[in-house]
C-alpha positions as CSV (number, residue, x, y, z in Angstrom):
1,X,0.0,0.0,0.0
2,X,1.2,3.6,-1.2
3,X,1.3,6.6,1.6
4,X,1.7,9.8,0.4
5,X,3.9,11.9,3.2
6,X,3.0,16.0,2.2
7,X,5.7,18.2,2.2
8,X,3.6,21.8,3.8
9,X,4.9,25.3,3.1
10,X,2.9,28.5,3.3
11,X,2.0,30.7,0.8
12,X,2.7,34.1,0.4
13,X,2.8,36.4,3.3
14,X,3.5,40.0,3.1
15,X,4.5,40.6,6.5
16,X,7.2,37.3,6.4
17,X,10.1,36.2,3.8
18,X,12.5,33.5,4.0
19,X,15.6,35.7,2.8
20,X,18.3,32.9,2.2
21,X,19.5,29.8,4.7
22,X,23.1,28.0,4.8
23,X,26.2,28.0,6.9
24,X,23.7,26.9,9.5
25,X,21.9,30.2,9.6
26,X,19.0,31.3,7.9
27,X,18.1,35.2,6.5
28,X,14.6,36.3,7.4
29,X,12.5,39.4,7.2
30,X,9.7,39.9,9.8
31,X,7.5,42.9,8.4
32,X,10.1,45.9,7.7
33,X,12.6,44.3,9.8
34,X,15.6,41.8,8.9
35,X,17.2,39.1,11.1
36,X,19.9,36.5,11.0
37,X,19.7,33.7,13.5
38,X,21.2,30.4,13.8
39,X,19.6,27.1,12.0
40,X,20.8,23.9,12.7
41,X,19.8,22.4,9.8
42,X,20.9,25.0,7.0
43,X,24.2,22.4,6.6
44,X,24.8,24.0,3.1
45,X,26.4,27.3,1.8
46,X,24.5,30.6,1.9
47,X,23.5,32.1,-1.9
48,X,24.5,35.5,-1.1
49,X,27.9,36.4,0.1
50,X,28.3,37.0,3.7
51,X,28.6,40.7,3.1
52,X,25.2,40.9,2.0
53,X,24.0,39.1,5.1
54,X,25.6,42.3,7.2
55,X,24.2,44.7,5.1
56,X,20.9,43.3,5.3
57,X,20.2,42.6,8.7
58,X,18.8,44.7,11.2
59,X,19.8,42.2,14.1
60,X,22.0,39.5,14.5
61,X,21.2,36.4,16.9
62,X,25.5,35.5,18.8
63,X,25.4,32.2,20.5
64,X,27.4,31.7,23.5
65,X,30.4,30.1,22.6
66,X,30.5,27.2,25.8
67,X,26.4,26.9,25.3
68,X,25.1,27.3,21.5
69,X,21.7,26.8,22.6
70,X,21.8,30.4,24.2
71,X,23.2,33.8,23.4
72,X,22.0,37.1,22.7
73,X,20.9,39.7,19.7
74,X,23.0,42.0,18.6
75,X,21.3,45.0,16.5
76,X,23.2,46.4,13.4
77,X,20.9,48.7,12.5
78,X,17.9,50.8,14.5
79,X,15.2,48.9,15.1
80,X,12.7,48.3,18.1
81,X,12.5,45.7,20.6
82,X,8.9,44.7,19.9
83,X,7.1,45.0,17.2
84,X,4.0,43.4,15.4
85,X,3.3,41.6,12.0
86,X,-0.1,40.3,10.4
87,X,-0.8,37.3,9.1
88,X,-4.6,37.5,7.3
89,X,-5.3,34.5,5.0
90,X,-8.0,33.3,6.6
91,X,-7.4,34.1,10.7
92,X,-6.8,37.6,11.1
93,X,-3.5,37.6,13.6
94,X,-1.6,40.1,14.7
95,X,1.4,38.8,16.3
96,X,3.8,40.2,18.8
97,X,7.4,39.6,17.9
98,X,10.6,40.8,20.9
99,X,14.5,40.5,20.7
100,X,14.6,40.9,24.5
101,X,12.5,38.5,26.0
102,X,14.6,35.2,26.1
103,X,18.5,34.6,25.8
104,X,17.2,32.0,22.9
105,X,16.5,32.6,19.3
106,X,12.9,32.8,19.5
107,X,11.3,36.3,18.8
108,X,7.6,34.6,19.8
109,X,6.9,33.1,16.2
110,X,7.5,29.7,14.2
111,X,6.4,31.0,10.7
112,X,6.3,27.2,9.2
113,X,3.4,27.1,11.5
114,X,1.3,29.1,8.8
115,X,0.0,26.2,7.4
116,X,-1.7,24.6,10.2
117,X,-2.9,28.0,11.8
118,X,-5.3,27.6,8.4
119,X,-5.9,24.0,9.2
120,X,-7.1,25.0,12.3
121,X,-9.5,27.7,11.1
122,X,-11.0,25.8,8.4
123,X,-11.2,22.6,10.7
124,X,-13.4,24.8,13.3
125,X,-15.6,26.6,10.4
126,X,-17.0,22.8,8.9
127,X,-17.4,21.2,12.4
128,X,-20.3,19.9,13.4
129,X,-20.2,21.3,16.9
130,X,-21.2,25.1,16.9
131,X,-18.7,26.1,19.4
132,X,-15.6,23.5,19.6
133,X,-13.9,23.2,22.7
134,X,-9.9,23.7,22.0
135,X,-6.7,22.5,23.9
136,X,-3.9,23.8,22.7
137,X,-0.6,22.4,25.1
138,X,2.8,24.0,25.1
139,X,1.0,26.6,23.0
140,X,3.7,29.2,23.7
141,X,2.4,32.8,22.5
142,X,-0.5,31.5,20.3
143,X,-0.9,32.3,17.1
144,X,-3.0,28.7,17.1
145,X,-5.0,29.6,19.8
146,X,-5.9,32.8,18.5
147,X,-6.4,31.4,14.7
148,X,-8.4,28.8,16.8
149,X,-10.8,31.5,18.9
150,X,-10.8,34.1,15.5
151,X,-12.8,30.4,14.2
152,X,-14.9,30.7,17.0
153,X,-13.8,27.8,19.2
154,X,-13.7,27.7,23.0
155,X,-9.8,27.6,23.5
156,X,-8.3,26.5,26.2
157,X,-4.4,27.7,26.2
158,X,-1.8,26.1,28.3
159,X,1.7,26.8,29.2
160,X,4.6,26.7,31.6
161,X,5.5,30.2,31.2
162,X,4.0,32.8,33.0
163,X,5.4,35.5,30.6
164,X,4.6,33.9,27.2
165,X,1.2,33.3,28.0
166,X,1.0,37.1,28.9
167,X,2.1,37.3,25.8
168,X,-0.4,35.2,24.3
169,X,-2.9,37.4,25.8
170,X,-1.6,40.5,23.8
171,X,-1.7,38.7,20.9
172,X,-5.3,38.2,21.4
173,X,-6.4,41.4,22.2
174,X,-4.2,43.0,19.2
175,X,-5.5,40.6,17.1
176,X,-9.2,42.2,18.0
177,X,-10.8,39.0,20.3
178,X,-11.2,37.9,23.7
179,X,-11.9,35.2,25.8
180,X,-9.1,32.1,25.5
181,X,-9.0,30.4,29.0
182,X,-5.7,30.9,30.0
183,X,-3.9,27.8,32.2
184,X,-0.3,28.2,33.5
185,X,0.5,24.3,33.9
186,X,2.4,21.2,33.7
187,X,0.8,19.7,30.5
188,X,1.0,16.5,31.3
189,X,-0.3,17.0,34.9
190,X,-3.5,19.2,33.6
191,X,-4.7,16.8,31.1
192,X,-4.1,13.6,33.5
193,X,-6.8,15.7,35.8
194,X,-9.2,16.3,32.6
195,X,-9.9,13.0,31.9
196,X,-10.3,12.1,36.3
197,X,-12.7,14.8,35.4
198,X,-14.2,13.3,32.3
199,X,-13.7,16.4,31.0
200,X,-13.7,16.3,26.9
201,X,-12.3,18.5,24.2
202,X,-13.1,18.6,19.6
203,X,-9.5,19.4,19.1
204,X,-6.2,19.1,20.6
205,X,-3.2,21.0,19.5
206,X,0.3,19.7,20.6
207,X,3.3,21.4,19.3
208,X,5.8,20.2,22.3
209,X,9.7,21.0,22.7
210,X,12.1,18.1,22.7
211,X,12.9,19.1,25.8
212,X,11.2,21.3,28.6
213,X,10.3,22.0,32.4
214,X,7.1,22.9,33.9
215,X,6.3,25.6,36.4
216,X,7.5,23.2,39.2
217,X,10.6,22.1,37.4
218,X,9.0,18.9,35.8
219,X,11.4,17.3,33.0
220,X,9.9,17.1,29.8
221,X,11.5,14.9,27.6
222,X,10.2,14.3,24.1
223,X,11.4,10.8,23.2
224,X,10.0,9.5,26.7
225,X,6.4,11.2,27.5
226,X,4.8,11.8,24.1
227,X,3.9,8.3,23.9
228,X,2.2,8.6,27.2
229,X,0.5,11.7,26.2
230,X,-0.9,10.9,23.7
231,X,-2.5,8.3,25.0
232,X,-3.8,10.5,28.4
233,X,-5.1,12.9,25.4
234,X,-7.5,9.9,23.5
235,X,-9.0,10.1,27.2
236,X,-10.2,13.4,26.7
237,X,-11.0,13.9,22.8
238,X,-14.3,13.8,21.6
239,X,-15.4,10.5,20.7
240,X,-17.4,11.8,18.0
241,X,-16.5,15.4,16.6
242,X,-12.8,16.0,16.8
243,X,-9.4,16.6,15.1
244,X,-5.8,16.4,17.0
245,X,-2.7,18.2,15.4
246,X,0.7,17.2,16.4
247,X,3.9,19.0,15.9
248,X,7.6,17.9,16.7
249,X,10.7,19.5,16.1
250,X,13.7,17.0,16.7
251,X,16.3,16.7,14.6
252,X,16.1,12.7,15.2
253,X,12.6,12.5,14.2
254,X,10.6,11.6,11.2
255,X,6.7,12.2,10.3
256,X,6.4,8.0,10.1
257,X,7.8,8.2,13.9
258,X,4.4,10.4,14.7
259,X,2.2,8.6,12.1
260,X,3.5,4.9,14.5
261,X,2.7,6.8,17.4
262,X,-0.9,8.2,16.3
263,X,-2.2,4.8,15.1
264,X,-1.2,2.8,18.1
265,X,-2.7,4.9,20.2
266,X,-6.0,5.9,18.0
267,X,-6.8,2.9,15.9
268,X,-9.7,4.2,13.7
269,X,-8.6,7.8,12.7
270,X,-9.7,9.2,9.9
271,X,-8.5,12.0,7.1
272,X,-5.2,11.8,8.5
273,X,-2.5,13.4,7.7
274,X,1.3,13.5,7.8
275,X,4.8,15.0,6.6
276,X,7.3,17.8,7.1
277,X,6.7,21.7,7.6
278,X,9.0,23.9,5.6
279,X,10.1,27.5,4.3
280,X,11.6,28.0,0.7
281,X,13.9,30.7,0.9
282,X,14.5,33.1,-2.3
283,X,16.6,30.9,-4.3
284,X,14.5,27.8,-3.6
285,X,16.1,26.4,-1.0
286,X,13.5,24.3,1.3
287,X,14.3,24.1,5.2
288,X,12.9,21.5,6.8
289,X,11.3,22.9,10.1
290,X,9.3,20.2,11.9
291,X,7.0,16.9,11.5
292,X,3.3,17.0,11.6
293,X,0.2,14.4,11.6
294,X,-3.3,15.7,11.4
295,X,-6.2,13.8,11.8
296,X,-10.0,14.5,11.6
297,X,-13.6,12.8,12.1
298,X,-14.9,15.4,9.5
């Protein structure tokens, strides 16, 4: 039996451009402003010369040499702090982007993500249930959550973070809407307490870190509690009316590592679907920026 595995890239957005990628670095411009930061998997040469690269960027993301995982930005060139970008093809986002707010890489925005925010929105539109409830765990600043509640959903949004789910909330009020439930959690502990509670959701959103610690220091750990999860989250989605999205970004994994873990755990899925999440850059380089699987009742 053939399986077709989708390779999923958005389309164009006026407010975001993959510039170039290579030398394990890619070349981005958010709205009017221009970035280098590092990519792990850019493992080929840049297209333009390095010179361009300076000339271009507003800010510059310099990793600690004894810990590459953190470091700091470095502005070249004038530019604010925080600032905001749109993204209107079918949820109408306004997204809050900062330099300052981490010592990592992030500015508060995976724009691979694109894609699925219009999963989202279209998957709430056609369902069957007039207001969809919506978990969305390790959901970071939430541009799914708001895509989610701009479709009209009843989203729940959990995170460890105090700060990025403040940040969440600006992202929901800029982007014009109001009331996401806001939970500052462990994700595993919360949803082990939803189904004691029989409590049951139309659509669960996981986009979890390889690794991670909750607001009590609980180890999160990719490879050895997604399985688990997943299976805690079957407890609590609608038998009936649903759809589940999972992300992972590990540099070890492939989509047919989610699709195993999806259809041990939920047998009789339907409209599912798998693959990578990618940017082209200018001179049609794809980088690969995730795994997905999808999956729907409707």
């Amino acid at each position: 039996m053939q399986e077709t595995i989708l390779s999923l890239c958005p389309g164009d957005w006026a407010d975001y451009e993959l510039i170039d990628t290579g030398g394990f670095e890619k070349l981005e411009r958010f709205g009017q402003f221009i970035l280098s930061r590092p990519e792990p998997q850019a493992i080929w040469d840049k297209s333009l010369p390095e010179s361009e690269w300076k000339n271009q960027a507003h800010a510059h993301f310099a990793k600690e040499k004894n810990n590459p995982e953190k470091g700091q930005w470095e502005q070249l060139k004038r530019m604010p702090h925080n600032w905001s970008i749109g993204y209107s093809n079918k949820a109408g986002l306004n997204i809050k982007l900062n330099l300052a707010q981490t010592s990592f890489k992030h500015i508060g925005l995976f724009p691979e993500q694109a894609v699925n925010w219009d999963y989202l929105y279209t998957k709430i539109k056609t369902s069957p249930v007039s207001k969809p409830k919506v978990l969305n765990l390790f959901a970071y600043t939430g541009a799914a959550s708001v895509a989610a509640r701009a479709a009209g959903a009843e989203v729940t949004h959990l995170d460890s973070v105090k700060q990025v789910v403040t940040w969440s909330r600006h992202n929901m009020e800029s982007s014009g809407l109001e009331g996401i439930r806001w939970i500052i959690d462990d994700a595993m502990k919360f949803i082990k307490r939803e189904a004691r509670r029989g409590n049951r959701y139309q659509g669960i959103i996981l986009d979890p870190p390889a690794y991670g610690r909750g607001p009590d220091g609980e180890k999160w750990i990719l490879e050895e509690q997604i399985n688990e999860m997943l299976k805690v989250c079957a407890e609590i989605l609608d038998k009936e009316n649903h759809f589940l999205l999972l992300n992972m970004y590990s540099l070890s994994f492939s989509s047919l590592i989610a699709a195993n873990l999806i259809k041990t755990t939920f047998p009789n899925i339907e409209n599912a679907e798998h693959g990578e999440l990618y940017l082209k850059d200018q001179f049609d380089k794809k980088l690969p920026l995730g795994i997905f699987f999808r999956f729907s009742s409707y």
